[in-house]
C-alpha positions, 0 to 999 in steps of 0.5 A: 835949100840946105845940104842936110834937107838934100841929104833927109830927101835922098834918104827917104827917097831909098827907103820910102819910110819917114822913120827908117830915114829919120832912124838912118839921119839919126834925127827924129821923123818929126824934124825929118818930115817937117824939113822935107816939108820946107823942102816942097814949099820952097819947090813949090810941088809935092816929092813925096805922095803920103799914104798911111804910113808909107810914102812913095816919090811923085814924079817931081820927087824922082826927077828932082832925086837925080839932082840931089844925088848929083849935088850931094856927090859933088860936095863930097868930091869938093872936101875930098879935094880940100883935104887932099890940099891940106896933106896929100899922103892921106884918103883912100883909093879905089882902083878898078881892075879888069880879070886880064890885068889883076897879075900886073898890078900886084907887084906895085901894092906893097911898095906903094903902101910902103911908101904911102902908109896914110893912103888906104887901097881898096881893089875891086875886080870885074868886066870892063863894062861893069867897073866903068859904070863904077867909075861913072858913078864915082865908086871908083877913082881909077880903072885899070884895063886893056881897052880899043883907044876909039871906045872911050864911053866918054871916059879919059884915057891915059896910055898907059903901055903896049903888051905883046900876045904871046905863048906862055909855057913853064921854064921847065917845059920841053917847049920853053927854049923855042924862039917862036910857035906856029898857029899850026903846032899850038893848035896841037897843045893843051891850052888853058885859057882865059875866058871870053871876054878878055881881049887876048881870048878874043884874039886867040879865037881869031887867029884860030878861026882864020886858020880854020883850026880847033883848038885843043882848049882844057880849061876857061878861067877869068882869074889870070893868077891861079891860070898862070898858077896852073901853067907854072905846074903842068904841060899846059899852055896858055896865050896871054899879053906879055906883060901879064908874066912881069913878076912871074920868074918861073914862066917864059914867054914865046912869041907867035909867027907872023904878024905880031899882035899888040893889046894896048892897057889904058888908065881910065878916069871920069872927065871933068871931076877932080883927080886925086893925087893919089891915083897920080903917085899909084900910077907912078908907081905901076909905071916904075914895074911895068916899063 
């Protein structure tokens, strides 16, 4: 069994057409077929029913899909890491990062890519459960999220800080010198919001609904940059994680009475695989910003 007849097998097996394979292999549908032959007669069991000029996967071939898919992705993981020994400072990185963290990790990008020009980044933004099943799937080396430390879906989880939920106002808003905020009096204001799903959402809805208060809330938004854009320019206000405002100059953050409530942002990775060394030196670099 070879790596390249893994590699003509998974290829028909997506396209379900010898030629399109062969075409996409940049091999002739001749070598394609007879190899995948090869392939069968070594398993001893048919992968691929033929009819006409289609093909289909019988069951053997969909099982044996699984693992192929499996082996091929390990192989590539094994170069990645060879060449990473042979000189660190070069790849690429893919980060994955949650709506509620996309102003947190900004500031880190331009010095890191200074410091590292060989190392290419690539940032995807999404829901925590739609950029883990990335991560799963090695389409991602990282994730960057606030997360319930008990839910790991068998990822790795690196603390990475604690972020206190606070008020947010504008420096030139009536309200910005205030040491604290009441329930009460936010529940007075024109709040915009991020939207449901975002773990400082889901806190503000509980501290209203305790209080049996409806909140005065003018606008949703999953995009926490053009939120805070909006704050930055308006009388609203928005309830967010401090850490969140870390390069925002323009922006004040005003505690809320009573029991403080701390959001806990994590590093998530694949157990078991390889990490790249250059997620390490990003890390490193967040760190320097965040802390």
């Amino acid at each position: 069994m070879e790596l390249r007849q893994l590699n003509y097998f998974v290829k028909a097996a997506e396209h379900l057409h010898f030629t399109e394979a062969a075409a996409e292999s940049f091999v002739t549908q001749s070598t394609l077929s007879q190899q995948i032959k090869q392939l069968e007669e070594e398993l001893g069991m048919l992968l691929f029913d033929r009819v006409g000029k289609h093909v289909r996967l019988t069951e053997a071939g969909g099982v044996f899909l699984v693992h192929a898919k499996q082996i091929l992705l390990d192989v590539q993981k094994s170069k990645a890491a060879i060449s990473e020994l042979n000189n660190l400072a070069i790849g690429d990185l893919r980060i994955g990062v949650t709506y509620a963290f996309s102003s947190m990790v900004l500031p880190a990008l331009a010095p890191f890519s200074s410091k590292y020009p060989g190392i290419k980044i690539f940032i995807e933004y999404g829901t925590p459960e739609s950029l883990e099943i990335k991560l799963k799937a090695a389409e991602l080396d990282i994730i960057l999220s606030f997360h319930e430390e008990s839910d790991n879906q068998g990822l790795e989880m690196q603390p990475l800080f604690y972020s206190k939920i606070v008020m947010v106002v504008s420096r030139k808003h009536s309200l910005a010198s205030l040491k604290k905020i009441t329930v009460a009096e936010l529940g007075e204001l024109e709040l915009i919001l991020p939207g449901k799903g975002f773990s400082s959402r889901d806190y503000v809805n509980e501290l209203f609904r305790k209080r049996k208060i409806t909140p005065k809330i003018k606008i949703e938004m999953n995009e926490v940059n053009s939120l805070l854009t909006l704050v930055e320019s308006t009388s609203w206000v928005t309830i967010l994680n401090e850490k969140a405002i870390i390069s925002w100059d323009t922006l004040v953050a005003i505690p809320i009475a009573g029991k403080e409530q701390y959001k806990r942002a994590f590093i998530l990775r694949q157990k078991g695989i390889y990490q790249k060394k250059a997620a390490n030196l990003f890390i490193e670099e967040l760190s320097k910003i965040l802390w």
